[in-house]
VEXDREN-2710 file (C-alpha; in Angstrom, 1 decimal):
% VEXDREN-2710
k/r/px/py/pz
1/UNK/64.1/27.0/-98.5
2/UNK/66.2/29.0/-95.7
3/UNK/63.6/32.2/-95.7
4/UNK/60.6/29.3/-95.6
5/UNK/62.5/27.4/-92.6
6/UNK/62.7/30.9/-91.0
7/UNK/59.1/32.1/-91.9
8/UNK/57.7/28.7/-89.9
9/UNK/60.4/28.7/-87.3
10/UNK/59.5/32.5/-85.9
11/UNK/56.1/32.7/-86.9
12/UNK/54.2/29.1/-87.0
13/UNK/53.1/30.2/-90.8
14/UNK/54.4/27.8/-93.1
15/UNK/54.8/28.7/-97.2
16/UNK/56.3/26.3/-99.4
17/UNK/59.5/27.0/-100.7
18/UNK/59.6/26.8/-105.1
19/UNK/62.4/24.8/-105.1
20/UNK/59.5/22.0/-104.7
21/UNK/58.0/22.9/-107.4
22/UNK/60.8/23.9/-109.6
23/UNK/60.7/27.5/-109.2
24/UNK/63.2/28.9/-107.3
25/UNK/63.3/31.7/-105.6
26/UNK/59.5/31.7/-105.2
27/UNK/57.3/30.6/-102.5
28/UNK/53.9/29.0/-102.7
29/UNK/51.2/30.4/-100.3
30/UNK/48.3/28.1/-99.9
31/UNK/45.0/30.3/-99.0
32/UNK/42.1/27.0/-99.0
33/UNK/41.2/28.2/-94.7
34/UNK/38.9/30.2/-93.3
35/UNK/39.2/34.3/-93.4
36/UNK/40.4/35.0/-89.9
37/UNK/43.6/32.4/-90.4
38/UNK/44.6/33.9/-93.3
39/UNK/44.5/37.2/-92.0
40/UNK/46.2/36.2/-88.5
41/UNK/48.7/34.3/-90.9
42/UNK/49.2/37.4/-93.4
43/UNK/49.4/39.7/-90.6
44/UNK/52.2/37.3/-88.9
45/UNK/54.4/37.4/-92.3
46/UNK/53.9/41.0/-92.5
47/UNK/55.4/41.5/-89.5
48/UNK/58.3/39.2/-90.1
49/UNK/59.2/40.6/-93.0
50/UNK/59.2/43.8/-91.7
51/UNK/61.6/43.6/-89.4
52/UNK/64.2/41.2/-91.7
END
């Protein structure tokens, strides 16, 4: 939940934490948009986790 909270907070890209879905310590990415928001999104976490 706390790296999900994180992830939207810094970045405006929102995955769902598996503690939803009754897997935790996983995270959901939902991918139904169009190419170049997945890859601005994708791009966005790359960079976030990159410098965690």
């Amino acid at each position: 939940m706390e790296f999900c909270t994180t992830l939207i907070e810094q970045t405006g890209v929102m995955f769902t934490p598996g503690s939803a879905l009754d897997m935790e310590g996983y995270v959901r990415v939902g991918y139904a948009n169009n190419q170049q928001v997945l890859e601005t999104g994708l791009a966005r976490v790359s960079g976030f986790l990159a410098h965690s």
